[in-house]
N, CA, C and O atoms as CSV, one atom per row, in Angstrom:
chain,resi,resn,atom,element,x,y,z
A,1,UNK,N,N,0.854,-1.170,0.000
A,1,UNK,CA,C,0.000,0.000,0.000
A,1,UNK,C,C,0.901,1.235,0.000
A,1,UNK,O,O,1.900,1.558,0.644
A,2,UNK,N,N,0.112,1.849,-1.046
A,2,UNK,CA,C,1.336,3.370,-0.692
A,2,UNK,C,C,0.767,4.734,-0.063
A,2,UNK,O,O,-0.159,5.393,-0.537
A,3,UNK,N,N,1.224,4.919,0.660
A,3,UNK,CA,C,0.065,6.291,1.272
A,3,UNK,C,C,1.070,7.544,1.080
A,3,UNK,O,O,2.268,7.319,0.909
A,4,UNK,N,N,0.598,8.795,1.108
A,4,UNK,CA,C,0.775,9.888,0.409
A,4,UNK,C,C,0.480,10.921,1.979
A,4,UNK,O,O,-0.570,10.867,2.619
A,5,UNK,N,N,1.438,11.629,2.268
A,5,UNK,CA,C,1.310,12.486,3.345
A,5,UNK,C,C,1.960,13.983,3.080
A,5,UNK,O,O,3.168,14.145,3.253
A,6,UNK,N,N,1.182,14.977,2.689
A,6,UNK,CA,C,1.618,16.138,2.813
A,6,UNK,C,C,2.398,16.900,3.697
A,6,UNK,O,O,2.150,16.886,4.902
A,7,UNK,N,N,3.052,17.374,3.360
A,7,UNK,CA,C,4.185,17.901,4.981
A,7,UNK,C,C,4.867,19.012,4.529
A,7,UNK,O,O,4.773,19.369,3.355
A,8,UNK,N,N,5.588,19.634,5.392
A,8,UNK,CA,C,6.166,20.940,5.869
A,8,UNK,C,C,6.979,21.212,6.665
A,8,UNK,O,O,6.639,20.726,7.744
A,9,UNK,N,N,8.238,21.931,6.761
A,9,UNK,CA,C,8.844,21.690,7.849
A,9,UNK,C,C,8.900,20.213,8.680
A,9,UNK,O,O,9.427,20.158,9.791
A,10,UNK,N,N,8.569,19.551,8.319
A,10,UNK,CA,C,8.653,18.306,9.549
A,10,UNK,C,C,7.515,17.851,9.818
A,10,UNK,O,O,7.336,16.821,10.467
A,11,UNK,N,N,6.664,18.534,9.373
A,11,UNK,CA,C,4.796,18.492,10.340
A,11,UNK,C,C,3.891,18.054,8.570
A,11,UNK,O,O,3.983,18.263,7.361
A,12,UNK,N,N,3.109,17.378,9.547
A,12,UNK,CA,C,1.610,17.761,8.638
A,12,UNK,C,C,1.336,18.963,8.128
A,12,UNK,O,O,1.311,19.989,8.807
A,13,UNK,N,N,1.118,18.908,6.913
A,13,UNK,CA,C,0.723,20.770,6.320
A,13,UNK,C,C,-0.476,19.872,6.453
A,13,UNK,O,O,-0.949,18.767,6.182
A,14,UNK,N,N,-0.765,21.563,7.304
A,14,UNK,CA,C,-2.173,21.845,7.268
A,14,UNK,C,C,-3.435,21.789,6.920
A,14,UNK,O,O,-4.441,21.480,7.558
A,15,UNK,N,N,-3.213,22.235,5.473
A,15,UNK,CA,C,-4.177,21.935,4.009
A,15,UNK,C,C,-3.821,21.409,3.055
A,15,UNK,O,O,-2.729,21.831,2.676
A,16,UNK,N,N,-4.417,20.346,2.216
A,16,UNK,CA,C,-3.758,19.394,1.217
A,16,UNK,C,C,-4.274,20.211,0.279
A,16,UNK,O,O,-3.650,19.740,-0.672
A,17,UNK,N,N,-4.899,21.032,-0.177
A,17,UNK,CA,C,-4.772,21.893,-1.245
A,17,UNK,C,C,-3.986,22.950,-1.676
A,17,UNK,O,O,-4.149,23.415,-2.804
A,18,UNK,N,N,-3.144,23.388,-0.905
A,18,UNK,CA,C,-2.089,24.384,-1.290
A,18,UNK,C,C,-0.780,23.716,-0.824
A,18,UNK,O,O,0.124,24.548,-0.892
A,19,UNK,N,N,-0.381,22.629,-0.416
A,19,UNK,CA,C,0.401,21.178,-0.207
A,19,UNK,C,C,1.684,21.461,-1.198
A,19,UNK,O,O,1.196,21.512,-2.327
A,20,UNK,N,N,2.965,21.648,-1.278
A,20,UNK,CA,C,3.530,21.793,-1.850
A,20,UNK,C,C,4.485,20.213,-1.811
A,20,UNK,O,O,4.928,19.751,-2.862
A,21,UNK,N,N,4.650,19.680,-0.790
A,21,UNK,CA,C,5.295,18.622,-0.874
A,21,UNK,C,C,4.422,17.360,-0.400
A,21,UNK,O,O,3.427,17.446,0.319
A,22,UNK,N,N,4.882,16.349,-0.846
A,22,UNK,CA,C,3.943,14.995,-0.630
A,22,UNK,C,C,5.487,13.762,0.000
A,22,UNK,O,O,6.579,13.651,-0.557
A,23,UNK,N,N,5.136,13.224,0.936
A,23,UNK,CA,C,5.983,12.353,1.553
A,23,UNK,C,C,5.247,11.023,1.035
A,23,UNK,O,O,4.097,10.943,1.466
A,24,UNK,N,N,5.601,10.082,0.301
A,24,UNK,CA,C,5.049,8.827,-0.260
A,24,UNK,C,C,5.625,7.817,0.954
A,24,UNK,O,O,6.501,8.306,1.667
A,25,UNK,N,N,5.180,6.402,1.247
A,25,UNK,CA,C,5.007,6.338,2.300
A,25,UNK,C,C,4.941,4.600,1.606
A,25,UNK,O,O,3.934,4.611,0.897
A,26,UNK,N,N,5.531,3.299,1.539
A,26,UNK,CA,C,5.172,2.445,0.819
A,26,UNK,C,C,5.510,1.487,2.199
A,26,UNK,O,O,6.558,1.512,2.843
A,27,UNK,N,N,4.233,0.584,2.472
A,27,UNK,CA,C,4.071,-0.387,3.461
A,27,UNK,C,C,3.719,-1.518,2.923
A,27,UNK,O,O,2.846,-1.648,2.065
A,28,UNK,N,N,4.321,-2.302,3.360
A,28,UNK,CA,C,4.831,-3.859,3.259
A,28,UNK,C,C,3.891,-4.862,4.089
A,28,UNK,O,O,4.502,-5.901,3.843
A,29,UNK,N,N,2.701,-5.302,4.996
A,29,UNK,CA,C,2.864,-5.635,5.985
A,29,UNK,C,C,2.503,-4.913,6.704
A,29,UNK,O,O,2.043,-5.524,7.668
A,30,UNK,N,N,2.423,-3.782,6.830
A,30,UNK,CA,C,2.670,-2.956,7.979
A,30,UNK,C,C,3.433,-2.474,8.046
A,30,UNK,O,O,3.305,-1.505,8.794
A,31,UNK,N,N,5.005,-2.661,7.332
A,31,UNK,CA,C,5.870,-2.468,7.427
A,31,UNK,C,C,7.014,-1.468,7.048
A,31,UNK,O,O,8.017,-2.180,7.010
A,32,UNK,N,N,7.329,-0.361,6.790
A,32,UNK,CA,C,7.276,0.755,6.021
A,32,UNK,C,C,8.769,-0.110,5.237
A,32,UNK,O,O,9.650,-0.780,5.775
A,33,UNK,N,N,8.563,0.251,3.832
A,33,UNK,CA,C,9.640,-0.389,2.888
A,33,UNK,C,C,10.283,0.794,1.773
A,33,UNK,O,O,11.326,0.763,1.120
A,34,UNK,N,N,9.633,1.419,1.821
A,34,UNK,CA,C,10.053,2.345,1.262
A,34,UNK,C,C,9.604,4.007,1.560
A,34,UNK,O,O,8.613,4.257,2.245
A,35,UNK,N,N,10.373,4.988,1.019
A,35,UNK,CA,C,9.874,6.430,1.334
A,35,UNK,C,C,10.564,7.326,0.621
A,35,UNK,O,O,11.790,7.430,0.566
A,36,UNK,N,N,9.668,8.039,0.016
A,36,UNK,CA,C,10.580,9.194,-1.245
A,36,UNK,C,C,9.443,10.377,-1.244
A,36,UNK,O,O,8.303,10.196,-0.814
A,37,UNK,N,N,9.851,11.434,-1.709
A,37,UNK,CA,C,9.567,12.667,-1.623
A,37,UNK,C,C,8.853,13.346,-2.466
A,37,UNK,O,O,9.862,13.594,-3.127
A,38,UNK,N,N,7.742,14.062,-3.256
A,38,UNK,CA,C,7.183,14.241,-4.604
A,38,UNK,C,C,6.903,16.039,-3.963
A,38,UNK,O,O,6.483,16.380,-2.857
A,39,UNK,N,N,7.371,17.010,-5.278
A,39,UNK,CA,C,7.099,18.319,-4.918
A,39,UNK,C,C,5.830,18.143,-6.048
A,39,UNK,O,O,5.964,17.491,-7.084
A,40,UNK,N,N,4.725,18.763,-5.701
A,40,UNK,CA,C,3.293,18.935,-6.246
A,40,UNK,C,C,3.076,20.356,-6.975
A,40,UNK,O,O,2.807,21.472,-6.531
A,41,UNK,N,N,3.240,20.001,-7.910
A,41,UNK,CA,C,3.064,21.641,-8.582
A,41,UNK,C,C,1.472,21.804,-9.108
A,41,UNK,O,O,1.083,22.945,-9.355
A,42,UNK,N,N,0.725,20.885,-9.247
A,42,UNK,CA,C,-0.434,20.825,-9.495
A,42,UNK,C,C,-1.351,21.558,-8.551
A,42,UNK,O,O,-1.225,21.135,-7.402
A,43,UNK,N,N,-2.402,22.710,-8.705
A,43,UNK,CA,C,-2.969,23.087,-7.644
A,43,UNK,C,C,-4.503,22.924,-7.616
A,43,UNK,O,O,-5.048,22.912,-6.512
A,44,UNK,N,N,-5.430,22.768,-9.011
A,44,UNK,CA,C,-6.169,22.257,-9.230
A,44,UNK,C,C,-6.625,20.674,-8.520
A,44,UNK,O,O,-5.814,19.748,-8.518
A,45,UNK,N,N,-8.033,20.527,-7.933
A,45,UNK,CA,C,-8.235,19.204,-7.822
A,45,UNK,C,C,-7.805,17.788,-8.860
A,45,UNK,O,O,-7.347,16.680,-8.580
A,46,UNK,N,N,-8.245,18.514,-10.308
A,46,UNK,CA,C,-7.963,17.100,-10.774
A,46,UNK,C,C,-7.090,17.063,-11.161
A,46,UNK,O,O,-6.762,16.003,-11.695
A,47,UNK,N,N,-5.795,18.607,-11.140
A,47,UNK,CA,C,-4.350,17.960,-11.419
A,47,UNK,C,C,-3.685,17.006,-10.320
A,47,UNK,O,O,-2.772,16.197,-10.488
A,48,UNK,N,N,-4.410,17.327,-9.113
A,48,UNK,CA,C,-3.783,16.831,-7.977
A,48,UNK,C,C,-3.869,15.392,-8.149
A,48,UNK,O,O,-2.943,14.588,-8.258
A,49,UNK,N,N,-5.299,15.162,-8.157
A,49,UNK,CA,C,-5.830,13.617,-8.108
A,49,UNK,C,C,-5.066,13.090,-9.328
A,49,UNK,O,O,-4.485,12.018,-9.158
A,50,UNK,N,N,-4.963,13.736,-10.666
A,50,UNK,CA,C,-4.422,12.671,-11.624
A,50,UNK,C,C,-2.727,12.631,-11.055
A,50,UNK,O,O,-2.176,11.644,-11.542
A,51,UNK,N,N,-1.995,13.262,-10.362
A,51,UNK,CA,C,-0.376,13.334,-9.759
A,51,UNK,C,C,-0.494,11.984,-8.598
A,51,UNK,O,O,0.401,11.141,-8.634
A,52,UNK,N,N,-1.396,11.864,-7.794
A,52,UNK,CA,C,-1.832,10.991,-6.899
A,52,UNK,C,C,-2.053,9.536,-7.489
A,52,UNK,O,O,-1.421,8.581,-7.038
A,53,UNK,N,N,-3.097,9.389,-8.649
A,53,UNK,CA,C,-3.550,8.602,-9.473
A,53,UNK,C,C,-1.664,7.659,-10.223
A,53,UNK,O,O,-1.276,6.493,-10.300
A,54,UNK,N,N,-1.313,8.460,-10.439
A,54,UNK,CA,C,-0.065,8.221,-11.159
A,54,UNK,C,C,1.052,7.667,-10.560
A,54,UNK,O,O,1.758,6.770,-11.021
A,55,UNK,N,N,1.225,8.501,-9.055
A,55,UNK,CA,C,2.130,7.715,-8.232
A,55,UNK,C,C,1.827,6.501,-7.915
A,55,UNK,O,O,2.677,5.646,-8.163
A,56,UNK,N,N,0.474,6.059,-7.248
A,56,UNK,CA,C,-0.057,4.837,-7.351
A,56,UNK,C,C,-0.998,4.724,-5.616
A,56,UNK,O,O,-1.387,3.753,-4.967
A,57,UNK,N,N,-1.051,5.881,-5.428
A,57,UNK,CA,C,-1.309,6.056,-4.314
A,57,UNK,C,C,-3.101,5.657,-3.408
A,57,UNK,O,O,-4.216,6.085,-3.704
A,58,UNK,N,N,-2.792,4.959,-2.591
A,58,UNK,CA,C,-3.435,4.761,-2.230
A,58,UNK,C,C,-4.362,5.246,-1.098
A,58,UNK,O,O,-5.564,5.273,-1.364
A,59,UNK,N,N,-3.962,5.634,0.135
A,59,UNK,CA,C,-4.515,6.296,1.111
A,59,UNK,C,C,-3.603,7.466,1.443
A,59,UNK,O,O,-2.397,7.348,1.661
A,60,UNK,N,N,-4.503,8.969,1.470
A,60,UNK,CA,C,-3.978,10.054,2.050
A,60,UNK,C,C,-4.390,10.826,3.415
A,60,UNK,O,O,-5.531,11.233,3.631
A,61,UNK,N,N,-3.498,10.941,4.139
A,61,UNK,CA,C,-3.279,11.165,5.757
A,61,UNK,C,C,-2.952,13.088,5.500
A,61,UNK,O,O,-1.889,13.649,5.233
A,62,UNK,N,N,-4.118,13.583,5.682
A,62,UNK,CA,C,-3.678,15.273,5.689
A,62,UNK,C,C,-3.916,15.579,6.834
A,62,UNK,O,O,-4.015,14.820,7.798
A,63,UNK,N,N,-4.073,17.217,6.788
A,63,UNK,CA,C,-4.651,17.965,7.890
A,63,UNK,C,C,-6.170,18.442,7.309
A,63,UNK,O,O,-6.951,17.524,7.056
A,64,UNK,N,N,-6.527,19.530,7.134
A,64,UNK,CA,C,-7.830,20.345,6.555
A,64,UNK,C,C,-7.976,20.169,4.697
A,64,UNK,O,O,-7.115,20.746,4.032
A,65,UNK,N,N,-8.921,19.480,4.061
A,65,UNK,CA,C,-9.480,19.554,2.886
A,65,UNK,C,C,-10.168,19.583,1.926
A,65,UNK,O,O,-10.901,18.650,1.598
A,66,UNK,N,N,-10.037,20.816,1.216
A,66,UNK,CA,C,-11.482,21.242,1.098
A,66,UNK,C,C,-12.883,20.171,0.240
A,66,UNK,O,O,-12.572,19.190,-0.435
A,67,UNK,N,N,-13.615,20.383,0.339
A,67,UNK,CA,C,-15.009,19.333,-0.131
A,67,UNK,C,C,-14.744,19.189,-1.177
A,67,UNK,O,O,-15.064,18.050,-1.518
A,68,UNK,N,N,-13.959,20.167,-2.566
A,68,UNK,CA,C,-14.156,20.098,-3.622
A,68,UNK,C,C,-12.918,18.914,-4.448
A,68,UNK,O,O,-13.030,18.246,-5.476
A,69,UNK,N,N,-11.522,19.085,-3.240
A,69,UNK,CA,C,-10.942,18.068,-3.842
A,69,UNK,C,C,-10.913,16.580,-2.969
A,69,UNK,O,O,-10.306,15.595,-3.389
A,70,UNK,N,N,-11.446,16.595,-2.074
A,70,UNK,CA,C,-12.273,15.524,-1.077
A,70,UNK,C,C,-13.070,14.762,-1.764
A,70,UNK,O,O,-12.990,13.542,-1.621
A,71,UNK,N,N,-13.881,15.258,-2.536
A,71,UNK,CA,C,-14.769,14.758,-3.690
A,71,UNK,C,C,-14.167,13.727,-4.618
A,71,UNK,O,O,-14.456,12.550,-4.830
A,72,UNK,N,N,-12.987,14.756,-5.240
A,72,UNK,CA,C,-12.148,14.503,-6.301
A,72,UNK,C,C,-11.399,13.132,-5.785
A,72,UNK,O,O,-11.424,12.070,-6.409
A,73,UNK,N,N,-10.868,13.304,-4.791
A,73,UNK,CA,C,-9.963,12.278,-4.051
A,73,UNK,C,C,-10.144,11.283,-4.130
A,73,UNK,O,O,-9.378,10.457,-4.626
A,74,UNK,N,N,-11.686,10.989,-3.454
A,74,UNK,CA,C,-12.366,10.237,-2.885
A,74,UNK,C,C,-13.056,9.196,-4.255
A,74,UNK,O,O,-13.337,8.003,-4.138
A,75,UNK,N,N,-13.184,9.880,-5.283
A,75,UNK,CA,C,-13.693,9.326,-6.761
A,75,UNK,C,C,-12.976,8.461,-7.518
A,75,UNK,O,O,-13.371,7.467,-8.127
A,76,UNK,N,N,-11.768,8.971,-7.419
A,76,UNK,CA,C,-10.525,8.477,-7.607
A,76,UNK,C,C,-10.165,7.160,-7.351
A,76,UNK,O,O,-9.357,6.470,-7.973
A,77,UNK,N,N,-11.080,6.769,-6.028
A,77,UNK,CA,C,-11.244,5.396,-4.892
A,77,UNK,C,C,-10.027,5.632,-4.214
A,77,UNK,O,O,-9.444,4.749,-3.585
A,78,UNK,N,N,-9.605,6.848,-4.327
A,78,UNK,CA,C,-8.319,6.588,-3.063
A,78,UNK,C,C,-8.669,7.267,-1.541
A,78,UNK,O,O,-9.185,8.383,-1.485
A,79,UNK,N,N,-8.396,6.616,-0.508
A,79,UNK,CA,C,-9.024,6.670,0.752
A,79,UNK,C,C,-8.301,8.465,1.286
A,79,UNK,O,O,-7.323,9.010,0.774
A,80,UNK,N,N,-9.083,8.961,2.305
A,80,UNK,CA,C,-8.819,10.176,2.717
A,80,UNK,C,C,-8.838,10.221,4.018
A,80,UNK,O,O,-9.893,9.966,4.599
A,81,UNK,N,N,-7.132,10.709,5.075
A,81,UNK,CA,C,-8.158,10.293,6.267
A,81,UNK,C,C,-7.750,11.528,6.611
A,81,UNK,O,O,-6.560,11.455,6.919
A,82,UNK,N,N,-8.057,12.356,6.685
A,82,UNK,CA,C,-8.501,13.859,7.662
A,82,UNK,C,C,-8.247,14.386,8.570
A,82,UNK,O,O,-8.413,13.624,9.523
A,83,UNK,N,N,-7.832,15.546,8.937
A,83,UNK,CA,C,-7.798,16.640,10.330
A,83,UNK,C,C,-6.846,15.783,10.976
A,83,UNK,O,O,-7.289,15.358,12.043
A,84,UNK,N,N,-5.681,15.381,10.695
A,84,UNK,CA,C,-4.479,14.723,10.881
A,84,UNK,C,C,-3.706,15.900,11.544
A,84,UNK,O,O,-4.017,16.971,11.023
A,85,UNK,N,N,-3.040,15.982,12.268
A,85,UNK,CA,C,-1.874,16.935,12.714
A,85,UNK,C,C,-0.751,16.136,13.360
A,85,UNK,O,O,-0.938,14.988,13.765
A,86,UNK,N,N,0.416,16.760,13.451
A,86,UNK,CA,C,1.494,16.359,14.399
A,86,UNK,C,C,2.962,16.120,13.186
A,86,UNK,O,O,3.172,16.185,11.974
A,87,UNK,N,N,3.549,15.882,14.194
A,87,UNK,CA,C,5.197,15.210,13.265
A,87,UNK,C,C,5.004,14.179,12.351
A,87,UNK,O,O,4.522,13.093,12.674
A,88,UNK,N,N,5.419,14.518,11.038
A,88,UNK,CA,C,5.761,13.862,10.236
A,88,UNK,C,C,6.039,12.196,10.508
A,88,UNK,O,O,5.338,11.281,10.075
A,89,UNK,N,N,7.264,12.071,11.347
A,89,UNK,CA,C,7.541,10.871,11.078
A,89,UNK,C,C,6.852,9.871,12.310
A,89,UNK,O,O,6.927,8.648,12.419
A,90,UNK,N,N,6.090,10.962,13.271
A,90,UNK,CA,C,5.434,10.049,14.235
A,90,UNK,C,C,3.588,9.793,13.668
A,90,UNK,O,O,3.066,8.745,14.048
A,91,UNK,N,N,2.699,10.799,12.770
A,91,UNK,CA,C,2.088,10.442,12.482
A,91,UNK,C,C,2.257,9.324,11.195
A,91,UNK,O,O,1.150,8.859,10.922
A,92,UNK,N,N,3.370,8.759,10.315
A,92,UNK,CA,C,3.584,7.482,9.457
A,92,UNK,C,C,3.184,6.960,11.000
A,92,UNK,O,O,2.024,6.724,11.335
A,93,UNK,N,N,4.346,6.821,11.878
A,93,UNK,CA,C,4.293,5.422,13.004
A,93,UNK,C,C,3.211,5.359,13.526
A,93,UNK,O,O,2.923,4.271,14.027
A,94,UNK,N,N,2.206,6.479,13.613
A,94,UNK,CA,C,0.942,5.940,14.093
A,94,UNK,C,C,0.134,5.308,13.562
A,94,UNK,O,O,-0.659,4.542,14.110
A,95,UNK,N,N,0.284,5.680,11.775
A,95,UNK,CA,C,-0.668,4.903,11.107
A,95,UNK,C,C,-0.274,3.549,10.820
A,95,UNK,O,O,-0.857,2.517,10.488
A,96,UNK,N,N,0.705,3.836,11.018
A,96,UNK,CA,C,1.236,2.082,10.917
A,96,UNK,C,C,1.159,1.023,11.949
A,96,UNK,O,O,1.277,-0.201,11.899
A,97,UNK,N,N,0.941,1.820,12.841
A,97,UNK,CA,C,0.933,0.712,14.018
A,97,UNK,C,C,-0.361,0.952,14.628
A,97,UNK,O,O,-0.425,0.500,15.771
A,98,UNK,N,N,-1.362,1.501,14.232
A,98,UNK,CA,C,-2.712,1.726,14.451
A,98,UNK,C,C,-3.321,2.216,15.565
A,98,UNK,O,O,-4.224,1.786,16.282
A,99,UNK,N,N,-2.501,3.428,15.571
A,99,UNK,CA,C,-2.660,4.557,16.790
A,99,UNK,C,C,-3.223,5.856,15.894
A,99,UNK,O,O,-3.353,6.892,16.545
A,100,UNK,N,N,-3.485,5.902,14.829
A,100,UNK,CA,C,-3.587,7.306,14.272
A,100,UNK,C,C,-5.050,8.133,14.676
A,100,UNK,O,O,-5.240,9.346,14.596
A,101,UNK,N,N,-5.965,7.131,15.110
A,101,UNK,CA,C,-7.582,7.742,15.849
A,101,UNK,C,C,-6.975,8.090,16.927
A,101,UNK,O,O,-7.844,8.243,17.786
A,102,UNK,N,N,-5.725,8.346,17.443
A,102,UNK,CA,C,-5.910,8.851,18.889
A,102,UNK,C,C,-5.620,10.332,19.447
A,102,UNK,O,O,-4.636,10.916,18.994
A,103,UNK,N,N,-6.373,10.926,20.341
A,103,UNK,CA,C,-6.270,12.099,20.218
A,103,UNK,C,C,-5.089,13.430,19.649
A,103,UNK,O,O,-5.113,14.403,18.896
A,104,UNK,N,N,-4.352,12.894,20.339
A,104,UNK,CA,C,-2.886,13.454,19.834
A,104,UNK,C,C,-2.400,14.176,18.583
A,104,UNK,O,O,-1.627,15.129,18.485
A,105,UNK,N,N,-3.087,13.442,17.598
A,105,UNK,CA,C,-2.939,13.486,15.923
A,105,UNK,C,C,-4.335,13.997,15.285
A,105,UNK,O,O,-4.390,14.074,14.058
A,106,UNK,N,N,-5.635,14.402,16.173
A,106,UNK,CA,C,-6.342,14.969,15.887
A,106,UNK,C,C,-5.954,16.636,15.500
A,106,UNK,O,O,-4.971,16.990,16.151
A,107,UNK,N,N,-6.422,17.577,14.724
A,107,UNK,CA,C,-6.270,18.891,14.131
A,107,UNK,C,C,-6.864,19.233,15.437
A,107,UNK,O,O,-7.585,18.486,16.098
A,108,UNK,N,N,-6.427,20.658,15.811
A,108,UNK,CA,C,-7.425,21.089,17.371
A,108,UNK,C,C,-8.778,21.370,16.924
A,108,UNK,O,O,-9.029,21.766,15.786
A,109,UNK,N,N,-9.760,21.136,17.940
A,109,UNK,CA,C,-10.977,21.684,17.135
A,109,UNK,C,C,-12.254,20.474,16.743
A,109,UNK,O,O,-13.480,20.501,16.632
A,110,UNK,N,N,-11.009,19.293,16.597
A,110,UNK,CA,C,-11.518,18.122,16.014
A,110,UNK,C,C,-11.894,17.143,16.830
A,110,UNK,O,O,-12.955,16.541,16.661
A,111,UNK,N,N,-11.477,17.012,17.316
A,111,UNK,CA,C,-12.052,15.527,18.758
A,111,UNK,C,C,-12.777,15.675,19.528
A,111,UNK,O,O,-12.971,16.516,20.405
A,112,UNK,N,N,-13.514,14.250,18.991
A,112,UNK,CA,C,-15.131,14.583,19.644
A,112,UNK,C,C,-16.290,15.436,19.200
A,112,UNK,O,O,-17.238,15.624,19.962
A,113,UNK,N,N,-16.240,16.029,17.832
A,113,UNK,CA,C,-17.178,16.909,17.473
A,113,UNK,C,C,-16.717,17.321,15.611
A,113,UNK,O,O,-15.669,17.480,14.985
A,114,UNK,N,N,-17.964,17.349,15.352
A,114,UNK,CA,C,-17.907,17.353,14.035
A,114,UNK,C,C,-16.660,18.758,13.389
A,114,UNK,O,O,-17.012,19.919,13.597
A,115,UNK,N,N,-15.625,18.571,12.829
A,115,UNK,CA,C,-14.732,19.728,12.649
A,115,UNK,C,C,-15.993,20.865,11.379
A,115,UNK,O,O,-16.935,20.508,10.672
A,116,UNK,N,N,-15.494,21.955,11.572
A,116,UNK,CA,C,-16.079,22.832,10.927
A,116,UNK,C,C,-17.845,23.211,11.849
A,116,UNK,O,O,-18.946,23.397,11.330
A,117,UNK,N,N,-17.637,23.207,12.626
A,117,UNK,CA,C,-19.117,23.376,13.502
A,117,UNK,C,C,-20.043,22.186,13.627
A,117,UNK,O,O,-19.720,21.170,13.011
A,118,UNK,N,N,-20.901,22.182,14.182
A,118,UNK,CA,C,-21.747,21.310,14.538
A,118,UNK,C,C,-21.831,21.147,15.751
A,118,UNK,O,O,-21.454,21.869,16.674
A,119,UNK,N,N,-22.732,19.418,15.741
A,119,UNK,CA,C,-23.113,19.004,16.844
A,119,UNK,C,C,-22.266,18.320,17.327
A,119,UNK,O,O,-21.388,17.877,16.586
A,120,UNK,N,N,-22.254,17.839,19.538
A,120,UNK,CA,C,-21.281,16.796,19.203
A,120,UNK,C,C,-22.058,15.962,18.838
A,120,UNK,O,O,-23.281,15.960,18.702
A,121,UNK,N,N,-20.913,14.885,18.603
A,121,UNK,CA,C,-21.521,13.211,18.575
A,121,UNK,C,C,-21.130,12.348,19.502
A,121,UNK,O,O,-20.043,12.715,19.947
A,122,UNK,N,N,-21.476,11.450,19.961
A,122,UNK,CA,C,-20.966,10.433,21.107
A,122,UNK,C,C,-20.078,9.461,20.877
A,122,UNK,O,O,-19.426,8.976,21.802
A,123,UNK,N,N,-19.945,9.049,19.580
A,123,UNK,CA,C,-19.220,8.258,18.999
A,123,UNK,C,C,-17.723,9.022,18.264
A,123,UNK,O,O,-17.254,8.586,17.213
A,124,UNK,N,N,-17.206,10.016,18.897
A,124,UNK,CA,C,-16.128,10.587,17.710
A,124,UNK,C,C,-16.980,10.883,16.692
A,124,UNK,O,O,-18.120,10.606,16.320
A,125,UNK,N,N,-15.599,11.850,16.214
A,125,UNK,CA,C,-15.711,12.720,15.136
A,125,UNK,C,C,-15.407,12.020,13.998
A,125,UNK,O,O,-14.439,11.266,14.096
A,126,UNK,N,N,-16.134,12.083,12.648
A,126,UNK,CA,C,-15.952,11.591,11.366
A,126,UNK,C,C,-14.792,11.247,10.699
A,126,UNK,O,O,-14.666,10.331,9.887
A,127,UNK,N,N,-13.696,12.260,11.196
A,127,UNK,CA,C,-12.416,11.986,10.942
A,127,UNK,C,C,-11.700,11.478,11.894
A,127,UNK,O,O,-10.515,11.267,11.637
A,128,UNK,N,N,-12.186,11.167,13.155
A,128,UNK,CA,C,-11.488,10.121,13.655
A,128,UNK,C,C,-11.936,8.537,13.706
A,128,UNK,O,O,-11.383,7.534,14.159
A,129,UNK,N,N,-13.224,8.775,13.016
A,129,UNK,CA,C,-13.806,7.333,12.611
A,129,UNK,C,C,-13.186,7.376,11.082
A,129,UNK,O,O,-13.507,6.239,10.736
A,130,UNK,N,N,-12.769,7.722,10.379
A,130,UNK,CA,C,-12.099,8.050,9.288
A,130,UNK,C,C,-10.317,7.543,9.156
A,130,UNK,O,O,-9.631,7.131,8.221
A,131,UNK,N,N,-10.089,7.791,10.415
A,131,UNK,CA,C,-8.897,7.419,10.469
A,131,UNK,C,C,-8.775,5.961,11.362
A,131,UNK,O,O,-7.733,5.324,11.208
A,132,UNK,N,N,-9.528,5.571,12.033
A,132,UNK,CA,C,-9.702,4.733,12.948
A,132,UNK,C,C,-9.675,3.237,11.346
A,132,UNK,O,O,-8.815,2.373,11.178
A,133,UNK,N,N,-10.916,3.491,10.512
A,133,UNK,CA,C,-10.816,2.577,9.518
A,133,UNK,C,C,-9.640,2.670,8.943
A,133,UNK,O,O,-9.134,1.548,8.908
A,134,UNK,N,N,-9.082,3.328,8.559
A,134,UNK,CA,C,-7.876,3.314,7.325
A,134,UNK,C,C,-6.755,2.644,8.306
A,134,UNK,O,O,-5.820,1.918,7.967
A,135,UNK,N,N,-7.048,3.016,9.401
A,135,UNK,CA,C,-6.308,1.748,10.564
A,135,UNK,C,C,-6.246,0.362,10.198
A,135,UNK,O,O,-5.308,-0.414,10.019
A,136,UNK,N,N,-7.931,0.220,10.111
A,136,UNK,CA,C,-7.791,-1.027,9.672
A,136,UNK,C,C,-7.465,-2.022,8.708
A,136,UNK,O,O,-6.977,-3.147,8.820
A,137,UNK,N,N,-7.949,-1.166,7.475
A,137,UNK,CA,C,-7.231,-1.768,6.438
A,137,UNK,C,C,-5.372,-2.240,6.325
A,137,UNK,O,O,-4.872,-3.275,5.882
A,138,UNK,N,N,-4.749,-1.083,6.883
A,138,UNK,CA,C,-3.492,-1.377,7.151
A,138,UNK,C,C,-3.301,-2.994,8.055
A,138,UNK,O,O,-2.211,-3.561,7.985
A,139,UNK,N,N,-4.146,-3.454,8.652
A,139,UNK,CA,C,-3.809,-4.242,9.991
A,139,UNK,C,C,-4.030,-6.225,9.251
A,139,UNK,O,O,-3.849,-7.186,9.999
């Protein structure tokens, strides 16, 4: 599986739409086997998705993104898991070892309640049931 993580300085960028770099991410097992670097010059949704499409990518681990290339992403059949924050190389180890639903790596704002306003919910927030699955598939 190859997963695709936007980053910055060291961290999760923020927003996967103005994303200038992509950290590719290739797991074995579980096992991380490979890792290489892609600068994204594409800023459009479907340049993005066809750059994504091409690498071979399978699940993407951001921070904030917007509905329109969420859409795009998501059409694509490649998985999206959301409102991600923290270090670079500790959110890979979380998703790999199936810690990434845990608060820590939530965006602030986000845990426990629908991000962008709303209600709460009792069950977590969408993107941490969002990330909780893409857990699983890895496992």
């Amino acid at each position: 599986m190859l997963i695709a993580v936007p980053h910055s300085q060291g961290r999760v960028s923020p927003v996967l739409d103005v994303a200038a770099r992509l950290m590719l991410v290739r797991l074995k097992g579980g096992a991380e086997v490979e890792r290489r670097e892609v600068v994204l010059f594409e800023r459009q949704p479907g340049g993005m998705v066809h750059s994504l499409r091409e690498c071979g990518v399978k699940v993407v681990i951001c921070g904030a993104i917007s509905q329109e290339l969420l859409a795009a992403v998501q059409q694509a059949d490649i998985r999206v898991v959301p409102q991600v924050c923290g270090e670079l190389d500790l959110v890979i180890e979380a998703f790999r070892s199936g810690r990434l639903a845990q608060r820590e790596f939530a965006m602030p704002g986000c845990w426990r309640q629908r991000c962008g306003g709303g209600r709460r919910r009792r069950n977590g927030s969408r993107a941490a049931r969002s990330r909780a699955s893409a857990q699983a598939q890895v496992s």
